[in-house]
N, C-alpha and C positions, 0 to 999 in steps of 0.2 A: 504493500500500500504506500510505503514512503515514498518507494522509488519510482513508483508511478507517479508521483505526485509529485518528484523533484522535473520528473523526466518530462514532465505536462509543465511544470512552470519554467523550465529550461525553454523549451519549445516558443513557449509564449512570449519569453524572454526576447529570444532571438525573432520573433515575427513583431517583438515593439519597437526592437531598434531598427529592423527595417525599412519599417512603415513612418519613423520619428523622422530620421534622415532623410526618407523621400518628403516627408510635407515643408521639411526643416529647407529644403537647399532646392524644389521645385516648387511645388504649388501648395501653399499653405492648406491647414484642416482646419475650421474649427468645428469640435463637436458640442454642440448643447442638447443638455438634458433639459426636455419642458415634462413637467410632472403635476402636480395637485392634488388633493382629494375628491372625492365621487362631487358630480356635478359643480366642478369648478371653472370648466371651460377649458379644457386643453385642447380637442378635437378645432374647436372654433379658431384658439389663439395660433393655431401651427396654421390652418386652411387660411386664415385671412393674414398673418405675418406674409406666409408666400407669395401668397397673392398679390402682396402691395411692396414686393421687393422683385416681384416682375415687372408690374405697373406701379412707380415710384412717383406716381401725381400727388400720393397725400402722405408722404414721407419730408418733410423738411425738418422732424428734429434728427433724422437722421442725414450727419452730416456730406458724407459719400454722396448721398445722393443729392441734396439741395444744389453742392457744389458740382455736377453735373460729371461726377468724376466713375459712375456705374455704368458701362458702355454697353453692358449687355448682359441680362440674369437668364439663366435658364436652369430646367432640372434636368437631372442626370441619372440613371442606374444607381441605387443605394449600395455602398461597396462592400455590405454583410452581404452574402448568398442566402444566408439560414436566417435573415429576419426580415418577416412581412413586412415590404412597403407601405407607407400611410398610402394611405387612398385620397390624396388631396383634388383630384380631378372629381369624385362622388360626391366627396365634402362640399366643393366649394359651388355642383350643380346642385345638390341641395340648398344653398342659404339663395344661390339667384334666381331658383326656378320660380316662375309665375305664381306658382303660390309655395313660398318658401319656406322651410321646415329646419330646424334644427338638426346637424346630422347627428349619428350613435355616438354615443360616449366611447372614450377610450378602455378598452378589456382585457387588453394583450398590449403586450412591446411595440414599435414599428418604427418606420426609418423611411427618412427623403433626402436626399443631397439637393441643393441649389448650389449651383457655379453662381459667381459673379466677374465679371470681366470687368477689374477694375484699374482705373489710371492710377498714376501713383503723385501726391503734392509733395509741395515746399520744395527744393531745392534738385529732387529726383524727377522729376517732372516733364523738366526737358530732355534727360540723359536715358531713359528705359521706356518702354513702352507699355500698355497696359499685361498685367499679371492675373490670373486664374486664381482666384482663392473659394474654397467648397465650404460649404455650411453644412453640415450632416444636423438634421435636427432627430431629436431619438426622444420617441414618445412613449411613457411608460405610468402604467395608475399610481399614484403616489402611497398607497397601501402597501404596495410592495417596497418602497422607499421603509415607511414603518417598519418594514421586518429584518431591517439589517440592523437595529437596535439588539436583535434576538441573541444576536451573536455572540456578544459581550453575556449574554446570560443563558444559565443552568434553568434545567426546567424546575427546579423547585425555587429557584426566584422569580421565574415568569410566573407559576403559579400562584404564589405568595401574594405578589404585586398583583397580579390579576384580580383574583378571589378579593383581597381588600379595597380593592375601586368597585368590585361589582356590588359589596354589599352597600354600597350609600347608593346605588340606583337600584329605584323601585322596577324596570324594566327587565331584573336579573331573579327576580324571587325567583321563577319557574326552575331554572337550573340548578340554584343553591339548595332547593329541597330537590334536587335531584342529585345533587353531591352529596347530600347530607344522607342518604340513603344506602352510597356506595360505599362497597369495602374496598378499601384501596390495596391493604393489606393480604384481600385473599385472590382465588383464582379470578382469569377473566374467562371470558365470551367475546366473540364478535360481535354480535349484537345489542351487548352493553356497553360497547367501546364508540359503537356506532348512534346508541340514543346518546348518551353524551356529548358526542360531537355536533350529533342535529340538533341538539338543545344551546348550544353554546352559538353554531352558527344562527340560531334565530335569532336569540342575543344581541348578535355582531351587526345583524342586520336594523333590529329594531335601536340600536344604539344609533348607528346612520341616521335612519330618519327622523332619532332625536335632535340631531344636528352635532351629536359627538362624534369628534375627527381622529381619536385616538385608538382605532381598529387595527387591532392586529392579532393572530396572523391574518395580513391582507390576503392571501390565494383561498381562503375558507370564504371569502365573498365573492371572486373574480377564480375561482378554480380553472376553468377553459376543461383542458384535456386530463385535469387530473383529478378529477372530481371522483370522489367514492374511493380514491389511493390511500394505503395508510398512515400516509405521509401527510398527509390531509384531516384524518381520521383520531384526533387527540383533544383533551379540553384541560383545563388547569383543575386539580381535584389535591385534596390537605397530603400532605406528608404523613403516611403510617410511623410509629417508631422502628418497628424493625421492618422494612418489605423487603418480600423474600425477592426471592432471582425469578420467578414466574408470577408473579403480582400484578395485580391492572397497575399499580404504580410504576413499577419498574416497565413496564408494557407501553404505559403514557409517554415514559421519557424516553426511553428508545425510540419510537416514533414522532418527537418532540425533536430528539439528534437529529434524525432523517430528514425530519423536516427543512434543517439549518442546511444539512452537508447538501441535501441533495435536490434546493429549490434554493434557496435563497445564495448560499456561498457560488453556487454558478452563474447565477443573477451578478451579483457585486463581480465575480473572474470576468464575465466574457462583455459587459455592460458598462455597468455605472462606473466601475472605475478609471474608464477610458474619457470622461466627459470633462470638457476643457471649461465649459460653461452652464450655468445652471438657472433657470429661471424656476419657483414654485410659487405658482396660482392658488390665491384659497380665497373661497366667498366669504369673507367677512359679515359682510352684509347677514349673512343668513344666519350667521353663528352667532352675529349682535339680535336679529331677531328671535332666535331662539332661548336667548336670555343668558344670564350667568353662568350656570353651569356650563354651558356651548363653549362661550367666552375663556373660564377656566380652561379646559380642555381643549382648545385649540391654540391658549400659547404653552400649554404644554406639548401637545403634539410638536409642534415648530419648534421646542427646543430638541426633542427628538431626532429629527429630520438634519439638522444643521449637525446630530452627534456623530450622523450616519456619512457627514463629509470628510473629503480629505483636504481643506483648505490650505491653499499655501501660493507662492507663485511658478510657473512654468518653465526655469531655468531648462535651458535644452539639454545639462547633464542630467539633473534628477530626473528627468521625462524619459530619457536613454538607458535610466538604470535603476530608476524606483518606480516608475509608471508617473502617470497624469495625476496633476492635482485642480481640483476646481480653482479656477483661480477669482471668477466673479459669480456672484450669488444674487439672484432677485428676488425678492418677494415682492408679488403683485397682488392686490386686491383686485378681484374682476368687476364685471358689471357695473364698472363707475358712471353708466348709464341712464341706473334705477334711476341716478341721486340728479339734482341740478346741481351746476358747476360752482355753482357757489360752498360746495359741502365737497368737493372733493378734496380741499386742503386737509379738512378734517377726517375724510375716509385715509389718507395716505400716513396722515399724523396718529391714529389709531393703529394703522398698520406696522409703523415703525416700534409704538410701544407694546405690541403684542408679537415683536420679533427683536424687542431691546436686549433680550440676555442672549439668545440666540446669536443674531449681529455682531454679539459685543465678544462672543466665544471666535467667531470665525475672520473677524478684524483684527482678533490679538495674532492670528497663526499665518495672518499674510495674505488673505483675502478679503479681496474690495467687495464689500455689500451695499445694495440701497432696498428702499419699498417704496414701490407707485399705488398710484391707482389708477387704472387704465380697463379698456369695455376693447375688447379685439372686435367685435362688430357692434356699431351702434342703433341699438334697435327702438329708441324711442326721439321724441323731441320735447326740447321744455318751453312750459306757458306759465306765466304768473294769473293768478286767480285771488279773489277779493272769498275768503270764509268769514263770520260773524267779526267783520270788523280787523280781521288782520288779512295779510297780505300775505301769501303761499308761494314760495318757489316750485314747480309739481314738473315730471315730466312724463307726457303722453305716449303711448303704443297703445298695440290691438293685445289684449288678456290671450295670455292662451287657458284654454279650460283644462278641467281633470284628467280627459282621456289623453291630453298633448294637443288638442287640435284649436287652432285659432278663432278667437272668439270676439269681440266688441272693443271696438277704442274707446278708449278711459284714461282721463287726468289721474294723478295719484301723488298724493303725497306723503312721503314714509316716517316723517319726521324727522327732527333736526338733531344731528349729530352734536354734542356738547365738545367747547371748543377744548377742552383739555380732551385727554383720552382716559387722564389719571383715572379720572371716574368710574368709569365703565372698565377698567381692570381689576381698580382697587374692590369697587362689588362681586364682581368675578372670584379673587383671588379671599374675600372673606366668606367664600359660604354662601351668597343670598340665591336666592330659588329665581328673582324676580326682580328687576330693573323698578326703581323705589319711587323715581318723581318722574318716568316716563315711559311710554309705547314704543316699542319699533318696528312699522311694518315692512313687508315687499309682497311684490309680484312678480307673478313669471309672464314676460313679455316674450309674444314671436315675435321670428324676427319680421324686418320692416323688409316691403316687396324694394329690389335693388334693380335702379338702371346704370349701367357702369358704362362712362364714355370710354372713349380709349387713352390707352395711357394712365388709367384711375383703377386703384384695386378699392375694396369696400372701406364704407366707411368708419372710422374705429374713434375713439379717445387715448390719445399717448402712447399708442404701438409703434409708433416709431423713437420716441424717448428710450422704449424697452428696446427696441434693435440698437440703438446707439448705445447705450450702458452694456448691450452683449457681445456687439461685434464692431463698435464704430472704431476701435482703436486698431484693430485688425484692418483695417478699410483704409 
């Protein structure tokens, strides 16, 4: 087993430093990871990013392009073999079709290369000619992100930790008297291994639509092809004092191992380790509306996520012979949309303090972080409106309804973000169930029917701020 395992990182070894030299002395790479949790927008942010670094008509915060220095984008063959291409041609006929739809969320891994053929400023300008630099974007559920935290732990600390978050949510009763029933200590079954595990993923699931972000194991929501494997097939249950060598306990954690060695450590080997770049999308919005606990639980998640990096900068020796380190980190609040622009200073400043200890970890180790607030498609417009004597900033779309399908334009206003953020942490991080002197709604807007002249990719807020904080220094 060692030796296979030296003989496999030798191998890898030698095809990093191949592949560093070629991007290092021809044509540059960058690779960015765009990630998030469930319904955060990632499918949207990669289909309309591309889109508008084809068509660079509503790009001028990014600088390459305003300075007219992008002579030519196009895509290309993704240079993995064994990872499904984004479908960004399906994606992006869905948001402009005549009656336009939202595409599928992201379920699995995937991959698009965009070339840009770009001129080079300052002083190289006159002397070279334009150069080929490849954007590999690699899109992956950010759940699976969550489970590189695993690594660092034993399953009787994941369980530990588990079990004591699950009992302060009312949403976990069902499986705790179904732990509490189990002998850990004595023989198992498959099919005790298996109510278990189905109980725990209801769990996981009814925890999501609570609006809590801290799911994990991620693949027990998003399984794909490995669904029912017993690698899959585990829950966190108490430590016996003595369990034997054939115990549901002992039985848990070996399939808890597997789970690490043989989904997740392949994951971080063949993937994420390789990303030069890193943007993570999280609806804020919905975790402020879902209250306190949301709130808690999502700047914990985000200190999580940031633990699972390898921040530093990309010296071309360390790259050559330690691997990639993320060198820039985004966190974006999505759907800055909902909000009128008057509130997006506050969504961004909210964002930054529920990513403070995070940022603050991965700016001491040598990596540049910021947080925007930015809508990769803009699917509403704003009106001001006269309610019992005050004055409402509100912005309009068509609702979509229950089943997904689009339904009635309506003004909205979700209320107003308080101008510190201190607040809505500091209740977060005490305990409270419930937001003390205010309401916070949203809706789920379709998107808006799109006519794109040429030269114009769709229309967004601040996506191109985010291409210049990811690749403008590359450009």
């Amino acid at each position: 087993m060692g030796i296979s395992t030296l003989a496999d990182g030798l191998t890898r070894g030698a095809e990093r430093i191949s592949g560093t030299v070629s991007e290092t002395f021809f044509e540059p790479v960058i690779r960015i990871g765009v990630t998030g949790l469930a319904r955060a927008g990632k499918t949207v942010f990669i289909t309309s990013l591309v889109a508008n670094l084809l068509e660079r008509g509503r790009m001028p915060g990014l600088v390459a392009a305003s300075e007219g220095r992008i002579a030519a984008a196009f895509l290309q063959p993704q240079p993995d073999d064994t990872v499904p291409r984004f479908d960004f041609e399906s994606h992006l006929a869905a948001l402009t079709a005549p009656a336009p739809h939202w595409p599928e969320s992201t379920r699995a891994i995937s991959e698009l290369r965009l070339s840009l053929r770009v001129r080079p400023a300052g002083l190289l300008a006159g002397l070279t000619g334009p150069r080929t630099i490849h954007v590999d974007i690699v899109d992956y559920p950010g759940e699976w992100l969550l489970d590189l935290a695993l690594m660092e732990k034993s399953y009787s600390e994941w369980s530990d930790a588990t079990l004591a978050q699950m009992e302060r949510r009312d949403i976990a009763a069902t499986y705790l008297a179904q732990v509490q029933t189990a002998d850990a200590a004595g023989t198992w079954e498959e099919p005790q291994l298996k109510a278990l595990a189905d109980t725990f993923t209801v769990y996981l699931g009814a925890a999501r639509q609570k609006g809590l972000s801290g799911i994990a194991p991620g693949r027990f929501l998003l399984p794909g092809e490995m669904a029912g494997s017993p690698a899959l097939t585990f829950a966190p249950i108490t430590k016996p004092d003595r369990p034997g060598r054939r115990s549901l306990w002992r039985e848990m954690e070996r399939r808890f191992d597997a789970y690490k060695s043989q989904v997740v450590a392949p994951f971080f080997r063949d993937h994420f380790s390789r990303i030069d770049r890193q943007i993570v999308l999280v609806d804020a919005l919905e975790a402020i509306h879902a209250g306190p606990p949301a709130v808690a639980d999502l700047q914990d998640t985000m200190t999580e996520i940031l633990a699972a990096f390898r921040p530093g900068r990309n010296a071309f020796l360390s790259r050559l012979f330690l691997g990639r380190r993320v060198e820039k980190i985004l966190f974006a609040a999505t759907k800055a949309d909902h909000l009128h622009h008057k509130q997006h200073t506050r969504l961004t400043a909210f964002m930054e303090a529920l990513t403070a200890e995070a940022r603050a970890r991965a700016d001491f180790k040598g990596s540049e972080t910021a947080a925007i607030a930015l809508a990769s498609l803009r699917a509403t417009v704003e009106e001001t409106r006269e309610h019992e004597g005050e004055t409402l900033d509100c912005v309009r779309g068509t609702l979509l309804g229950p089943d997904g399908s689009p339904g009635k334009q309506a003004a909205f206003y979700p209320g107003a973000l308080p101008d510190s953020p201190a607040s809505l942490i500091a209740a977060a991080r005490q305990g409270h169930e419930a937001w003390l002197d205010r309401d916070y709604q949203i809706m789920k807007f379709a998107p808006a029917p799109l006519a794109l002249k040429p030269g114009m990719g769709p229309p967004h807020i601040r996506l191109d701020r985010a291409a210049q904080f990811l690749i403008g220094d590359r450009l």
